[in-house]
Residue, then its C-alpha position, 0 to 999 in steps of 0.5 A: x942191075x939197078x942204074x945210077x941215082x939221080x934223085x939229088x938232081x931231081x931234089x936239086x932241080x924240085x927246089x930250084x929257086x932264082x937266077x941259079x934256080x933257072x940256071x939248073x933248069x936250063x943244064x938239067x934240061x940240056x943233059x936229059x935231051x941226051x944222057x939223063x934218063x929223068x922226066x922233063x916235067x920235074x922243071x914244072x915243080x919249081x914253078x909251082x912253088x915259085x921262083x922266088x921272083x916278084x913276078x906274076x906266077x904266069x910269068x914265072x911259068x913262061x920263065x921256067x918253060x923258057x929256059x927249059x926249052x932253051x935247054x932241050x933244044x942245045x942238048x938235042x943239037x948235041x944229041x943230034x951231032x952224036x946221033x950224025x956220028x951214031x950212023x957212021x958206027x951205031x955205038x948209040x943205037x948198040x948201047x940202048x937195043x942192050x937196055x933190058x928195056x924194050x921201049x928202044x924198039x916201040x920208040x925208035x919205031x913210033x919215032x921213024x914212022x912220025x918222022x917220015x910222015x910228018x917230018x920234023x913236025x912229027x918230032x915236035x909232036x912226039x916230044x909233046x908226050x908226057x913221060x915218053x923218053x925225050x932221048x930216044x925220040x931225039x936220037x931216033x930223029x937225029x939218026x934220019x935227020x940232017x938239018x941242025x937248026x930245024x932239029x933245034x927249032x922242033x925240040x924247042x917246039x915240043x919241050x914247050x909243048x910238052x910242059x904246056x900239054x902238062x900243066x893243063x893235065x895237071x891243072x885238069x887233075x886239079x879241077x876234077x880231083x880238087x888235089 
């Protein structure tokens, strides 16, 4: 069984331009931090390109970084509350152990050592990853957690240092392989 398609939300967000442009950056983001199964790193793209604002690009990065990690940060609140409810009857933690996928168990392990040991530093850490799915890290945390603001504060932490730790692969990329 092959999942929905997300490509139109990916192209929409790809091309993203604006006000509306920043806008779409900031709902994709609220909805990947618990329902969309997408990467985060796409809000990078129009950036990139530009947003169609006559600013420096550095200050259009920093917008977009913003915005997307303003994003996260709601959505994983909102995760967070579902993953407060999930302890009292686990329908999260059902749905995703009956993924094909056997990343919920390497993640949802991976995501309660960090959180034990390094708290919601460890969240904010491992939200730093790039391609490692932001939604079972956030659900993962949110079922051991119970402090709201410091849950938004460590998702806000990572989203940015996730789009941060990205640019520089992809500006590393750039340099070494002149792509």
């Amino acid at each position: 069984m092959i999942g929905p398609d997300f490509s139109a939300v990916e192209t929409a967000v790809r091309t993203a331009t604006g006000v509306s442009g920043l806008l779409l950056i900031l709902l994709y983001s609220f909805l990947i931090a618990f329902v969309l199964p997408l990467p985060s790193e796409v809000v990078l793209i129009p950036g990139y390109a530009g947003m169609g604002f006559a600013l420096p690009s550095s200050v259009q990065f920093s917008l977009v970084i913003l915005v997307s990690a303003i994003g996260k940060a709601a959505g994983s609140v909102l995760a967070f509350h579902l993953g407060q409810e999930a302890k009292q009857a686990g329908p999260v933690v059902r749905y995703l152990r009956q993924s094909r996928f056997e990343i919920v168990e390497y993640s949802e392990k991976r995501a309660v050592e960090l959180a034990r040991e390094y708290g919601y530093a460890g969240l904010a850490l491992a939200l730093c990853v790039p391609g490692f799915p932001d939604t079972i890290s956030i659900y993962a945390f949110a079922v051991l957690e119970r402090d709201y603001y410091r849950f938004a504060v460590a998702t806000f932490a990572g989203s940015v240092g996730r789009l941060v730790v990205t640019m520089g692969v992809a500006g590393s990329a750039v340099s070494i392989f002149g792509l």
